[in-house]
C-alpha positions in Angstrom: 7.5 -81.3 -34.8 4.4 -79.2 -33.6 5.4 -79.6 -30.1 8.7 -77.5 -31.3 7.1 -75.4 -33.3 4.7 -74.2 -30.5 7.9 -73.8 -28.1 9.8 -72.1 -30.2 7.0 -69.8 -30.6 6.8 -69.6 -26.8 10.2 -68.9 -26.8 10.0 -65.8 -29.1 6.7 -64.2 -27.7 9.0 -64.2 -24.1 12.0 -62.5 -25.5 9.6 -59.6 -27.6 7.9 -59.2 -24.0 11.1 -58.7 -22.5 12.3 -56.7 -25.0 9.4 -54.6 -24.2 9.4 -53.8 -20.7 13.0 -53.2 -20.7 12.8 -50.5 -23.3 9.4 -49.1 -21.8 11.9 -49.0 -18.0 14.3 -47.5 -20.0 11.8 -45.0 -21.6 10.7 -44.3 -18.3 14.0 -43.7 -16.6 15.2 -41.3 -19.4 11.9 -39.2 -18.9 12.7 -39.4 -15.4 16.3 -38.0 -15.4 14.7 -35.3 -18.3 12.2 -33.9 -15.9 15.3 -34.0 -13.1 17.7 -31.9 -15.8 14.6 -29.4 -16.4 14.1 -29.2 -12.4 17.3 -28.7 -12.3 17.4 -25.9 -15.2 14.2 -24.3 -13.5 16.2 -24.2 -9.8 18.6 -22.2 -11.6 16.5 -19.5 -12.6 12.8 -19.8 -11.5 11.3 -22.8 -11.3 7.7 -22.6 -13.0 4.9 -23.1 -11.2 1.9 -25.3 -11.2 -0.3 -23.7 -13.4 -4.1 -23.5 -12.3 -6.5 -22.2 -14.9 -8.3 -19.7 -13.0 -7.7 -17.4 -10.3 -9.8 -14.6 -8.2 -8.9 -11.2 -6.7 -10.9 -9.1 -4.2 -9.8 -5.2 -4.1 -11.7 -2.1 -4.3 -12.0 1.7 -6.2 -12.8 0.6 -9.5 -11.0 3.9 -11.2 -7.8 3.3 -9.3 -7.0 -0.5 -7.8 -9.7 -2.6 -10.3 -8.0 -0.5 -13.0 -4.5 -1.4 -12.2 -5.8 -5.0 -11.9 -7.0 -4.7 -15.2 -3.8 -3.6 -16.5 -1.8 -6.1 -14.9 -4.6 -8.9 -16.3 -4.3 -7.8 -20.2 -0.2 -7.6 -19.4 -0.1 -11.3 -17.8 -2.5 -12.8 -20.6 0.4 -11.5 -23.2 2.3 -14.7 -21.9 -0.3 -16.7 -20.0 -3.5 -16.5 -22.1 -5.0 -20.0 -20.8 -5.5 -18.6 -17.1 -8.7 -16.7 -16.4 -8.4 -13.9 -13.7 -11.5 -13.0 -11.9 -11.4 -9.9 -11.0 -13.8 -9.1 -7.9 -15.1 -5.4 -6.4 -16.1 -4.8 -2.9 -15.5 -2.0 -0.8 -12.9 -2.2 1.4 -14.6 -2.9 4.6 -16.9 -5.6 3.2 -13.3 -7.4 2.1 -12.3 -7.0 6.5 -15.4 -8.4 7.3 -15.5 -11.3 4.8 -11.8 -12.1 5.0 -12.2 -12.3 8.8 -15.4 -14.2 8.2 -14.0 -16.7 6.5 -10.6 -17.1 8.3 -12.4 -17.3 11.8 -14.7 -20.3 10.4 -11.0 -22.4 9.8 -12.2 -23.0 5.9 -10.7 -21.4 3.1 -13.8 -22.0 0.8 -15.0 -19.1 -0.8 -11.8 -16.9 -0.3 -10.2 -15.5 -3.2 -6.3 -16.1 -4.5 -5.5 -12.9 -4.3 -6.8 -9.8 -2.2 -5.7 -6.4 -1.4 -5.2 -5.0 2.3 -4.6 -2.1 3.8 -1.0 -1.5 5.3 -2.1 -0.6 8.4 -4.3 -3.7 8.8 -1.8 -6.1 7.4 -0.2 -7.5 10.4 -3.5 -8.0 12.1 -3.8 -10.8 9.6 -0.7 -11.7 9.6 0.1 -12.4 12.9 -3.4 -13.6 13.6 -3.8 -15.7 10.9 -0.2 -16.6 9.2 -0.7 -19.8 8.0 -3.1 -18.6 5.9 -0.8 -16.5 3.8 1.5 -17.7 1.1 5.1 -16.9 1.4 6.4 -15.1 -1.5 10.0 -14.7 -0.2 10.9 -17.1 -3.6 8.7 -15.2 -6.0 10.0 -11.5 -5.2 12.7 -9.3 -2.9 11.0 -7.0 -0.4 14.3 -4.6 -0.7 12.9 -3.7 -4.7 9.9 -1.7 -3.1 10.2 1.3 -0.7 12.1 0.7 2.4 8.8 1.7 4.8 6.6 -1.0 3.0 8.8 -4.0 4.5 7.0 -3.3 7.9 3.5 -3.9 6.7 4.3 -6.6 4.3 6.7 -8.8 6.1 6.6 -11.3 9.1 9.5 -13.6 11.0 11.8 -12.9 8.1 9.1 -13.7 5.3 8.0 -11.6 2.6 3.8 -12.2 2.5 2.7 -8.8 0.7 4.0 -7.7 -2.6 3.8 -3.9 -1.7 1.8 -1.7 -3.9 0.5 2.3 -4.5 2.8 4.6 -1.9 0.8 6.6 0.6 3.8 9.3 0.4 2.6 12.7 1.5 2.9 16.0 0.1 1.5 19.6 0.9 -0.9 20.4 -2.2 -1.4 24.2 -2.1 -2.9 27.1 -4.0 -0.5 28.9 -5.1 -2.7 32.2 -6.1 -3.7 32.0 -2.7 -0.5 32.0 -1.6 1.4 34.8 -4.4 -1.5 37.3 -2.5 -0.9 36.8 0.7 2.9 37.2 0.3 4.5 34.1 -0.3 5.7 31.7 -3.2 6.1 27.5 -3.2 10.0 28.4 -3.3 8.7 29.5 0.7 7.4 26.4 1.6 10.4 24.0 0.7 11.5 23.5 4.5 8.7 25.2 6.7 7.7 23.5 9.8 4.2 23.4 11.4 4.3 26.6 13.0 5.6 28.5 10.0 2.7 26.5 8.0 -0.3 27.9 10.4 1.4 31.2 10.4 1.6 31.0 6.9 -2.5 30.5 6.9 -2.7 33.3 9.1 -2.0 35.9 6.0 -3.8 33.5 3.6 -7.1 33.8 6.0 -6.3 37.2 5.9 -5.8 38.4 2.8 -7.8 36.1 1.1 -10.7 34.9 3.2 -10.1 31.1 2.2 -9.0 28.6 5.1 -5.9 27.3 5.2 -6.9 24.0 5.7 -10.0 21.5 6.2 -10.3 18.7 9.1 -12.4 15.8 10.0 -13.1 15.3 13.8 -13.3 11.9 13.2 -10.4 10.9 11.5 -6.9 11.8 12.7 -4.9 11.0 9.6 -3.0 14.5 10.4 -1.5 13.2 13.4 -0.5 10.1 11.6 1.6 12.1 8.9 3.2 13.9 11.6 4.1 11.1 14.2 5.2 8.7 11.7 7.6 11.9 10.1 9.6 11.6 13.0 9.7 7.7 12.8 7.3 7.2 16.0 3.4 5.5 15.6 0.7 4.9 18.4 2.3 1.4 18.9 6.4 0.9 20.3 8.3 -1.0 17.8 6.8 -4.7 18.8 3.5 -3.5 17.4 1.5 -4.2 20.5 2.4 -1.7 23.5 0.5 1.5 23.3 3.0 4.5 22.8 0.7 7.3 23.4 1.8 8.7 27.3 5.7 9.8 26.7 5.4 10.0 22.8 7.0 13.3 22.1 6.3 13.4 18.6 2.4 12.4 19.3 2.0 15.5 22.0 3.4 17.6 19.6 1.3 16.9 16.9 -1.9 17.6 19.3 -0.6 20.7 19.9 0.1 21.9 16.5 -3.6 20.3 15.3 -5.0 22.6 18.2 -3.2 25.2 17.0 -5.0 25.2 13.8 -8.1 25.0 15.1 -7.5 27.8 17.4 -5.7 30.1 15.2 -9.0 29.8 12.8 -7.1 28.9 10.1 -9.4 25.3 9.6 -12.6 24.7 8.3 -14.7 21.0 9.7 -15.9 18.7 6.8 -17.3 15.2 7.6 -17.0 13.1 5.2 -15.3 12.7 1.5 -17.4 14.1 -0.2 -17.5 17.5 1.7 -13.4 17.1 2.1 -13.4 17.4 -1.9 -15.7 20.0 -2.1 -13.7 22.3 -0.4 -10.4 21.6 -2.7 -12.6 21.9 -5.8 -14.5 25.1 -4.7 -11.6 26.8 -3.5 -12.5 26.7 0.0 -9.6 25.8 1.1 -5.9 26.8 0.4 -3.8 23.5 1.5 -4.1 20.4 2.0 -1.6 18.2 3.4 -2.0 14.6 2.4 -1.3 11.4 0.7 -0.2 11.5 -3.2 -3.8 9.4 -4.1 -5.5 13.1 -3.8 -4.3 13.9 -6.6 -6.7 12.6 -9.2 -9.7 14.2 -7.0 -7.9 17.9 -7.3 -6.9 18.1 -10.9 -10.7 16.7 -11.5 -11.3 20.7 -11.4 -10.1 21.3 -14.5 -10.9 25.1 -14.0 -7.6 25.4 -11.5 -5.2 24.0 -13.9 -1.9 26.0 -13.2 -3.4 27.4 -9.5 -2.1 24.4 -7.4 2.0 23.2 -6.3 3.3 20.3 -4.1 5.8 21.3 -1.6 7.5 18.9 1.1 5.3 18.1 4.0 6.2 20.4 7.0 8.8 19.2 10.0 7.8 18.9 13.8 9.3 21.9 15.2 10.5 20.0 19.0 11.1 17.1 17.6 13.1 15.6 14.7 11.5 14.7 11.5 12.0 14.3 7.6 10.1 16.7 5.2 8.3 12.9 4.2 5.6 10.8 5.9 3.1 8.5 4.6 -1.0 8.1 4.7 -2.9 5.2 3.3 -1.5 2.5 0.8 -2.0 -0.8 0.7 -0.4 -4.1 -0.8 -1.4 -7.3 -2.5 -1.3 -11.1 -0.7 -2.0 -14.8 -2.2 -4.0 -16.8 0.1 -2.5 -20.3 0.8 -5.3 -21.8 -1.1 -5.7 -24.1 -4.3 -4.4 -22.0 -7.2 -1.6 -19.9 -4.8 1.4 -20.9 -7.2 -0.1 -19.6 -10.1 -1.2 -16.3 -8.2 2.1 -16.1 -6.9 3.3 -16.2 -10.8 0.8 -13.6 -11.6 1.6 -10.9 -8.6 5.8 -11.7 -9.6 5.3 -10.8 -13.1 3.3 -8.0 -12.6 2.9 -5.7 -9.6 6.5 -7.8 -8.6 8.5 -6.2 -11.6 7.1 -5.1 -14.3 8.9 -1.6 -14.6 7.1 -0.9 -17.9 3.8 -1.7 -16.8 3.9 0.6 -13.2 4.6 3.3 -16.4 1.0 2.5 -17.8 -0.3 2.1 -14.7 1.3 5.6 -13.7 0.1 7.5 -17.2 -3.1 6.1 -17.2 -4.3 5.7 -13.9 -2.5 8.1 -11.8 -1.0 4.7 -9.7 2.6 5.5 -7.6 3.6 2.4 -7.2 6.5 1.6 -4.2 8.9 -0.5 -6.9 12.1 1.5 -6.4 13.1 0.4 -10.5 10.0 1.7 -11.9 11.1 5.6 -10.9 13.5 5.7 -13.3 11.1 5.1 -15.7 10.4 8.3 -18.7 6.6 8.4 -16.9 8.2 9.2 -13.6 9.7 12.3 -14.8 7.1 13.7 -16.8 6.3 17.4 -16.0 2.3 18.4 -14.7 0.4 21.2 -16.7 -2.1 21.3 -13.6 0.5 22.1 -10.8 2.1 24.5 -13.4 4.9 22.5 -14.8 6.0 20.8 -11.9 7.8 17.4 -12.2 5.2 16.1 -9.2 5.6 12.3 -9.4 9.4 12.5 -9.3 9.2 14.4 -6.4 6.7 12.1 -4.5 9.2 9.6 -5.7 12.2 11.3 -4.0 10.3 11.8 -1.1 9.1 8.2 -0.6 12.8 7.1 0.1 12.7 9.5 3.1 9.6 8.0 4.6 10.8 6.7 8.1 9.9 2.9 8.3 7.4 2.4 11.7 5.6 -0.7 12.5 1.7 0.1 12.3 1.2 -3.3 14.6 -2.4 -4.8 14.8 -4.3 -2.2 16.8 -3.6 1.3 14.7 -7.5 1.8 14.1 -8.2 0.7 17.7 -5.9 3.3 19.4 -7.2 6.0 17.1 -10.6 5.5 18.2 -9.7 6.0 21.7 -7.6 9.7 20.2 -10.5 10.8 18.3 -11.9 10.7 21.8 -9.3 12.4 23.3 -8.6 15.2 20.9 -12.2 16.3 21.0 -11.3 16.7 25.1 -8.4 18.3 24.6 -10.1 21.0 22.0 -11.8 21.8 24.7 -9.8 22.2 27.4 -8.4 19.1 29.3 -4.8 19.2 29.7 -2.4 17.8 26.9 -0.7 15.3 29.5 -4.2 14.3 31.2 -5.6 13.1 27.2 -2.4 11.1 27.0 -2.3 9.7 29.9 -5.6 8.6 30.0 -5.6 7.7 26.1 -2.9 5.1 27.3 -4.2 3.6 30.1 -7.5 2.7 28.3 -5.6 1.5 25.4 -3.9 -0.7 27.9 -7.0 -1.9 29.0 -8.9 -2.8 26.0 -6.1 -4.1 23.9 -4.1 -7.2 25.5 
């Protein structure tokens, strides 16, 4: 009787085992084929990604990029308040020299998630160091930004950057400086180069002032004006010098010697003296990139004094009233964390239309996301340059930038023109400079 007992207690303690694992199987199974339906679900939209807590991002100018950082921080934190986003300043050139650093030595350790690059150094880390990139071809569509930014920001058909402020030019000018010596903005709205220095002919003369001021040392002039007719020191592989047989490139030496030799241009030599001159009154022009802007209106006392007309044509060559100078973009490292920086770029700087509004009021950002210029902030009219709807305009005039490829070896080449300009001021021939310009770029850069 105890034997049976004991078996039949056997007996039962097997089936309740068995019981067990087959609903535990089919508890597993059913989570299974849940987490399949939700992948499934995700896939159709956007799949989320693997969350990390914490995240780091390297840019510099604390009253312009760190600020829009800091805007796109509090925004994200709205809907992801469990990740931390270090937010780290260096100065641009001490991000170059790290990021190389650290990508030469084959480790990722220490690199942040995030970091901010220059467009015309972006394919030198690109196509030196692509693997080291995340793709974010899934997380946004390089067609929302400006046209021009796909260059800088994209590689074999992948979209690495997620494009950022726009570089787009304007000419900023005085226009009591202008009104005496003749002239009014509505004079300035398709002018070429010549007509500009002619123009600062009868400023210098009736008013004293220069017409513009230029650095020796940095040719960003020449860059507005080459890449206005759609050509850049590099052919459209990014590697072969284009200097010798550039049209566009001779003509701008000439018309930058023509300033200089019509004394219509004062020298400054570095930023500081370059603002000086705007906020003195020194100077009545300045042709340039849209980030100026917050340096000119810091002189509260010419409120009303200063426009923004189109950026002069090439007069031999054909070019748009629009060119670029400057900008820069944001990439995720393929590190630990990359899905959850990818999140972050995607539902900020990626498109967030109301938040490139804020970042617009309060910071003075033009960002390249083609949505975000139909936003109310876009159209809002300037007190300081008298009224004038300035931002849409810069807007307008960023869909006419011509797209060039800046290549790996933009700053290289221009080292080797600073050279050459200084030669041709003083007297070599125009042909000689570019000739010789491109056989040493030739030689240095393989």
């Amino acid at each position: 009787m105890k034997k049976g007992i004991a078996l039949l207690l056997i007996c039962l303690l097997m089936l309740t085992a068995c019981s067990s694992n087959s609903n535990s199987n089919s508890g597993s199974k059913n989570t299974g084929n849940a987490a399949a339906d939700t992948g499934t679900a995700g896939n159709s939209a956007t799949t989320a990604p693997a969350q990390a807590k914490e995240i780091t991002i390297w840019a510099w100018d604390p009253a312009f990029n760190i600020a829009a950082l800091e805007v796109a921080k509090a925004e994200y934190a709205k809907t992801n308040p469990d990740v931390k986003i270090n937010i780290v300043e260096y100065a641009q050139n001490d991000i170059i020299q790290k990021l190389n650093t650290g990508l030469n030595s084959g480790t990722t350790k220490g690199l942040p998630n995030i970091v901010l690059i220059e467009d015309y150094r972006s394919q030198s880390f690109l196509q030196s160091y692509k693997d080291s990139f995340y793709d974010l071809s899934s997380s946004i569509k390089g067609s929302d930004f400006a046209d021009y930014k796909a260059g800088p920001t994209s590689l074999d058909g992948k979209q690495y950057g997620i494009p950022f402020d726009s570089g787009v030019t304007g000419l900023y000018v005085r226009t009591d400086y202008l009104e005496q010596a003749g002239y009014k903005l509505a004079d300035l709205q398709d002018i070429d180069w010549n007509k500009y220095i002619e123009i600062g002919k009868a400023v210098k003369e009736k008013t004293g002032k220069a017409l513009i001021t230029l650095d020796p040392n940095d040719l960003g002039l020449i860059r507005m004006m080459i890449q206005s007719a759609g050509e850049w020191y590099l052919k459209e592989d990014g590697k072969t010098p284009n200097i010798a047989g550039n049209a566009p490139l001779k003509e701008a030496f000439e018309i930058y010697k023509g300033l200089t030799d019509s004394n219509v241009a004062n020298v400054h030599a570095d930023w500081s003296q370059f603002v000086a001159a705007l906020n003195s009154g020194d100077v009545a022009s300045v042709p340039t990139g849209n980030w100026i802007t917050p340096s000119i209106t810091a002189e509260a006392s010419q409120s009303g004094k200063w426009a923004i007309a189109p950026l002069p044509k090439l007069t031999a060559n054909e070019s748009v009233h629009a060119s670029n100078l400057g900008g820069s973009s944001w990439y995720v490292m393929n590190v630990d964390g990359k899905e959850t920086a990818a999140d972050f770029m995607a539902k900020t700087f990626g498109s967030n239309v109301e938040m490139y509004q804020k970042l617009l009021t309060d910071i003075g950002v033009i960002g390249t996301f083609k949505a975000a210029a139909g936003g109310e902030a876009y159209g809002q009219a300037n007190e300081f340059f008298g009224g004038q709807k300035v931002v849409s305009d810069f807007a307008a005039w960023t869909e006419q930038i011509p797209s060039v490829n800046y290549g790996i070896n933009t700053y290289a080449i221009e080292d080797i023109l600073i050279v050459e300009m200084q030669n041709y001021l003083n007297g070599k021939d125009i042909d000689s400079v570019l000739s010789d310009a491109q056989a040493q770029a030739e030689s240095q850069i393989k």
